[in-house]
C-alpha positions in Angstrom: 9.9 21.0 -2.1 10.3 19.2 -5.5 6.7 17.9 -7.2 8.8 15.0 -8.3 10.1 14.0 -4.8 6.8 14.8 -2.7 4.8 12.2 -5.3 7.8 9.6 -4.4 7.4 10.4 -0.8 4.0 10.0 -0.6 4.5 6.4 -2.8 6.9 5.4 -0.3 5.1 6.2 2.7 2.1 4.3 1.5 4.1 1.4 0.1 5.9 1.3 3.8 2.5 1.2 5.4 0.7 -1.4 3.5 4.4 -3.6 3.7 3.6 -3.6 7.2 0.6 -4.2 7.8 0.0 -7.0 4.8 3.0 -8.8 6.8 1.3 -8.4 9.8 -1.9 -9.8 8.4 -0.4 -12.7 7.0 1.5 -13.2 10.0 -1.9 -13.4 11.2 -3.4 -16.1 8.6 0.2 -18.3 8.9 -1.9 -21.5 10.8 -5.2 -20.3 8.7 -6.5 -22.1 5.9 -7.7 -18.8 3.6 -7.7 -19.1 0.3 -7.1 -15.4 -0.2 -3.5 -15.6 1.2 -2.3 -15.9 -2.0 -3.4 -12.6 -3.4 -2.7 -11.2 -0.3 0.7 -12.2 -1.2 1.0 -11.4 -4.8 -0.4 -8.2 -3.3 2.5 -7.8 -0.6 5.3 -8.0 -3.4 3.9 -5.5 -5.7 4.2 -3.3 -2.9 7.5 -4.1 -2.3 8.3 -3.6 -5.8 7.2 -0.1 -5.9 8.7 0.6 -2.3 12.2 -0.4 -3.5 12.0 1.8 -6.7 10.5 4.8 -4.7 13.4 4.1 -2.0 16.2 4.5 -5.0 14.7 7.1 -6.4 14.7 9.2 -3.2 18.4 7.8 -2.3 19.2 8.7 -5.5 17.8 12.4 -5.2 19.7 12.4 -1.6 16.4 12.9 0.0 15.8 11.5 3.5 13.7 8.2 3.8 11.0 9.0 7.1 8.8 5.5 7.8 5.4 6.3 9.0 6.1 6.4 12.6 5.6 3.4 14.6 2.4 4.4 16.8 0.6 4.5 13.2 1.8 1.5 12.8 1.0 0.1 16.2 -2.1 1.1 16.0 -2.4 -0.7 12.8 -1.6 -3.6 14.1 -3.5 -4.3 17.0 -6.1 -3.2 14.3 -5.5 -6.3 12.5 -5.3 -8.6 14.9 -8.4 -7.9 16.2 -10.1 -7.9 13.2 -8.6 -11.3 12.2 -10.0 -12.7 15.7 -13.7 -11.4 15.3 -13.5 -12.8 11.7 -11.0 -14.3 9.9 -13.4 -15.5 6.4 -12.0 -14.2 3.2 -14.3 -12.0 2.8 -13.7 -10.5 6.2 -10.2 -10.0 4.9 -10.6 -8.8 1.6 -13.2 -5.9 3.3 -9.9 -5.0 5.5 -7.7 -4.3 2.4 -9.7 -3.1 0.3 -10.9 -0.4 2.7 -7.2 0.1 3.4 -6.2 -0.1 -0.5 -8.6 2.3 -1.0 -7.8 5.1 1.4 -4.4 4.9 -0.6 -5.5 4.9 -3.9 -8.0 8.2 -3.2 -4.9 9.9 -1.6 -2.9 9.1 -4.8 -5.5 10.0 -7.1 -5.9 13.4 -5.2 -1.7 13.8 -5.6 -1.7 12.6 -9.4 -4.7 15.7 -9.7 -2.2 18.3 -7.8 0.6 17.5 -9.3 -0.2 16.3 -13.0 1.1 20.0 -14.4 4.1 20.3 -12.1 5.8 17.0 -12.0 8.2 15.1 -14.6 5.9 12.7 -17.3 8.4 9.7 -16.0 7.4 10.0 -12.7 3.3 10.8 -13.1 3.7 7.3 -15.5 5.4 6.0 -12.2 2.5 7.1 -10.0 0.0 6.5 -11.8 1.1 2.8 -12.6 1.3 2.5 -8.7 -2.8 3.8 -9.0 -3.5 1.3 -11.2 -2.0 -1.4 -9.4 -3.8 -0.2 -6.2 -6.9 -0.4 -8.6 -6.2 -3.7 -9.6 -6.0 -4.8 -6.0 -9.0 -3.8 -4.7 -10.7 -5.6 -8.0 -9.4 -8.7 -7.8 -10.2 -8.9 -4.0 -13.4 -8.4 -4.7 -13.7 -11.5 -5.7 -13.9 -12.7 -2.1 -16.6 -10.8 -1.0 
């Protein structure tokens, strides 16, 4: 398979995850009165950002789009809401994503490494903007432990 379209696949696969399972959270937080929701948010529509430009990109490159499959994301969820029941503080919150964000960013970071030689420079730029707004993330939600 093409470098170029594995990184994008792997982008969009992450980006599809963390879509739903920031919506689920703040499903979670709606009646809540945390003020991390709105980073939570900012944080939900960067991901969408990049999910919508991986999405073309793969249309684009007639590739077919796979979801994560929804026991994953099942599992996620009930994940979540328990996790919001124990403890919904902000800090509780921000542990959740960044230990979520995180898991992403080290896969990235491992696929950026592989691939650096192999793939096209406008797509490692692509990726590795995505890294850096994963990186971002986790620091600004660090602010709420």
């Amino acid at each position: 398979m093409n470098e170029n379209i594995e990184l994008y696949k792997h982008i969009f696969k992450d980006c599809d995850m963390a879509l739903f399972t920031i919506s689920k959270l703040l499903d979670d937080l709606k009646e809540k009165d945390n003020k991390i929701k709105k980073l939570v948010e900012d944080i939900l529509h960067q991901y969408e950002t990049f999910y919508k430009k991986t999405k073309e990109y793969l249309l684009k490159h007639k590739q077919n789009i796979e979801p994560n499959n929804k026991m994953s994301k099942m599992g996620a969820s009930m994940g979540i809401k328990k996790e919001v029941k124990s403890d919904n503080s902000d800090s509780s919150i921000a542990e959740m994503l960044i230990q979520g964000i995180s898991m992403g960013s080290l896969d990235m970071e491992k696929k950026i490494t592989n691939y650096e030689k192999e793939v096209d420079k406008k797509q490692l730029k692509f990726a590795k903007s995505f890294l850096e707004f994963q990186e971002d993330s986790v620091a600004s939600l660090k602010e709420f432990l």
